[in-house]
LUMTIMAR-808702 format. One record per residue (C-alpha): x negated, z negated, y negated; residue in three letters. Coordinates in steps of 0.5 Angstrom, whole numbers, plus 500, padded with zeros to 3 digits. Example, Ala and Ser with C-alpha at 12.3 -4.5 7.8 and 13.67 -1.06 7.14 Angstrom:
475484509Ala/473486502Ser/
# end
This chain:
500500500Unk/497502494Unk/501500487Unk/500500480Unk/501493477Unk/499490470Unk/495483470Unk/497480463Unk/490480458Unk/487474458Unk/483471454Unk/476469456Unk/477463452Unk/482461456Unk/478460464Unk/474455466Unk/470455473Unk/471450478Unk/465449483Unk/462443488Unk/456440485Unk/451436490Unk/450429487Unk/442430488Unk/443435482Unk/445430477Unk/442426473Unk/440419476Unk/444416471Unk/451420474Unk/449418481Unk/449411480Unk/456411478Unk/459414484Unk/454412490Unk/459412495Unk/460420493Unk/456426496Unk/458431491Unk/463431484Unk/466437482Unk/464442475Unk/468444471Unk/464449466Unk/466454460Unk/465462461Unk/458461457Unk/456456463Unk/456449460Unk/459444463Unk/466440460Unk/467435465Unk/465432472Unk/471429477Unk/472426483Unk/475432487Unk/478438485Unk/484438485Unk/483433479Unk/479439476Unk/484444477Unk/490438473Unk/485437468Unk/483444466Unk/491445466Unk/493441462Unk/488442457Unk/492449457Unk/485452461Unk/485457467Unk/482454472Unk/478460477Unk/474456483Unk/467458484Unk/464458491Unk/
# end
C-alpha cells in the first residue's frame, strides 16, 4: 500500500530527545543522589543540550509533554 499523507509541519523548536544515559557517564555529584539506579534518562533539546535528568522514561516522556514539547525516544 502506497498513500500520499500530509504530516502537519512542526517546528524543530518543539522536539526534544529521549534516551537512556548509564550512571557511570554522569558527574559523581549525580550518581551520588541516585545510588540505587543503573541509569536515568535525558531529555536534550534539538541542539543537543541537556534540559532534565529523571528517573525512568515515562517521566521523560510526561515532563517534555507538559512543558508543550514533542518528545522522540533516541536508542
Amino acid at each position: 500500500m502506497n498513500m500520499k499523507h500530509e504530516f502537519p509541519q512542526m517546528s524543530d523548536g518543539n522536539i526534544v530527545y529521549v534516551r537512556r544515559v548509564d550512571l557511570d557517564e554522569l558527574p559523581d555529584e549525580v550518581r551520588e543522589q541516585v545510588p540505587e539506579l543503573d541509569s536515568l534518562y535525558a531529555v536534550h533539546g534539538v541542539d543537543g543540550q541537556r534540559l532534565a535528568l529523571v528517573r525512568d522514561r515515562n517521566l521523560a516522556f510526561v515532563l517534555a509533554r507538559q512543558n508543550e514539547l514533542e518528545p522522540v525516544s533516541v536508542h
